[in-house]
C-alpha positions in Angstrom: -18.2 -1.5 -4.1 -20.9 1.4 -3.3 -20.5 4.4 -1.8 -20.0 4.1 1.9 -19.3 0.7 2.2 -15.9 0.7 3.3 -14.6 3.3 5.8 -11.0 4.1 6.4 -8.8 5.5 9.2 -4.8 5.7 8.7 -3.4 5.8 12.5 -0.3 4.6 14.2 0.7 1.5 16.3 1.5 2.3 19.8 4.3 0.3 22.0 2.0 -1.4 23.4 0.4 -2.4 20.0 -3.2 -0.3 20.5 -4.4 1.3 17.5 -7.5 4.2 17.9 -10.0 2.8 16.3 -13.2 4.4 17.0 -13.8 6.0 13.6 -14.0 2.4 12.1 -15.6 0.8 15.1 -18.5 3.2 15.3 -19.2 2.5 11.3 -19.0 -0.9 12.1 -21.6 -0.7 15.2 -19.6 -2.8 17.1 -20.0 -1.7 20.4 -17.8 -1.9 24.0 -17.5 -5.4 25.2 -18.6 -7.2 21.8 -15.9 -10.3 21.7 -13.2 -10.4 18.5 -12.0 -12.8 17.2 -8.5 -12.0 15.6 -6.9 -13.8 12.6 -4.0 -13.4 10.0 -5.3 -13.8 6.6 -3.0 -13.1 3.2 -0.3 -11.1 5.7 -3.0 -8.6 6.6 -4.6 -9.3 10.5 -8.3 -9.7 10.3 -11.0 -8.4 13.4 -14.5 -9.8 13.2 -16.9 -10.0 15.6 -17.0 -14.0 17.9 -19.8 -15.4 18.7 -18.2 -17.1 22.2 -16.9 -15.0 24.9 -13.4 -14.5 23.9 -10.4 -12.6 25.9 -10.5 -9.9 23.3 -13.5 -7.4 23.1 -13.8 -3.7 22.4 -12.7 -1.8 25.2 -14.7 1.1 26.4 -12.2 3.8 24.8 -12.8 2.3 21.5 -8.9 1.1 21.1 -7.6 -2.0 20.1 -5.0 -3.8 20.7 -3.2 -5.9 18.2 -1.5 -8.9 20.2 2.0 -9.1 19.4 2.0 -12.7 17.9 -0.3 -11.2 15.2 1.6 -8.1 14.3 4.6 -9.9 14.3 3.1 -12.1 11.5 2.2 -9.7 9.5 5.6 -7.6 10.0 3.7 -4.7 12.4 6.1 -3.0 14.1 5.4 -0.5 16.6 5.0 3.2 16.0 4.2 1.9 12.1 1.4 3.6 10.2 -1.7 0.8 9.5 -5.0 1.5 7.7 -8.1 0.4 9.2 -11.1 -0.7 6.6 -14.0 -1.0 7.9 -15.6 -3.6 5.7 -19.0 -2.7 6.5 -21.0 -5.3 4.3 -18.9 -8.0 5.7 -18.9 -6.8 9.1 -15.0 -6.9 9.5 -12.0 -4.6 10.5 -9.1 -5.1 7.9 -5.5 -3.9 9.2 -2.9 -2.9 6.0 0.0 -2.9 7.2 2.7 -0.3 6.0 4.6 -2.6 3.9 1.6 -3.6 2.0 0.3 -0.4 1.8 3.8 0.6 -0.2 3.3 -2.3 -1.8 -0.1 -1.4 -3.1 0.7 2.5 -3.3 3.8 1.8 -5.8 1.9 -0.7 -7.8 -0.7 1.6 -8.3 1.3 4.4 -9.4 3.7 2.2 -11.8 0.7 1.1 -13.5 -0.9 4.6 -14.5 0.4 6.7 -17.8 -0.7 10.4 -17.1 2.3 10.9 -14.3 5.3 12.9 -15.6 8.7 11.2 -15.8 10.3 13.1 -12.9 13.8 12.6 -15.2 12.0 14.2 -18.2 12.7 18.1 -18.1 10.2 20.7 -19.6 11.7 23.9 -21.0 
């Protein structure tokens, strides 16, 4: 992966299920009124641009809203934390959800050998 080609923004999911997402929507380009087509894929909810009018597009404020059969697929709940990835070579918006993130997060940090113990005690 080089440099630059993926952008991130960690933001919370509103009541409503709208997330801010003009930090990764500007990387992306995608400009207001460009249709979406939104899909579940391996738990996390997918946003790529449709090439039919669709009833989802990007709204002018540069928000989205995730539809509540979608978050409720990939266990979204509201006023849960999501990170947006801009997947700028495959023009696509990624949404981790929290649960995968801790997932991932834990993982990561099981698997590496220069963290203390926390129960070891230096005198």
């Amino acid at each position: 992966m080089e440099r630059g080609s993926v952008a991130f923004s960690l933001v919370r999911v509103g009541m409503n299920g709208v997330v801010a997402a003009r930090v990764p929507l500007e990387r992306l380009r995608w400009a207001p009124g460009l249709p979406l087509r939104l899909s579940v894929s391996s738990g996390l909810l997918v946003v790529a641009p449709s090439e039919k009018p669709s009833g989802t597009s990007v709204p002018p404020r540069m928000s989205l809203t995730l539809p509540a059969r979608l978050r409720a697929r990939c266990r979204i709940r509201a006023e849960d934390q999501v990170l947006l990835a801009a997947v700028l070579e495959h023009d696509l918006l990624v949404v981790y959800p929290q649960h995968v993130l801790y997932t991932m997060v834990t993982a990561f940090h099981d698997n590496l050998v220069d963290i203390p113990d926390r129960t070891a005690h230096s005198d």
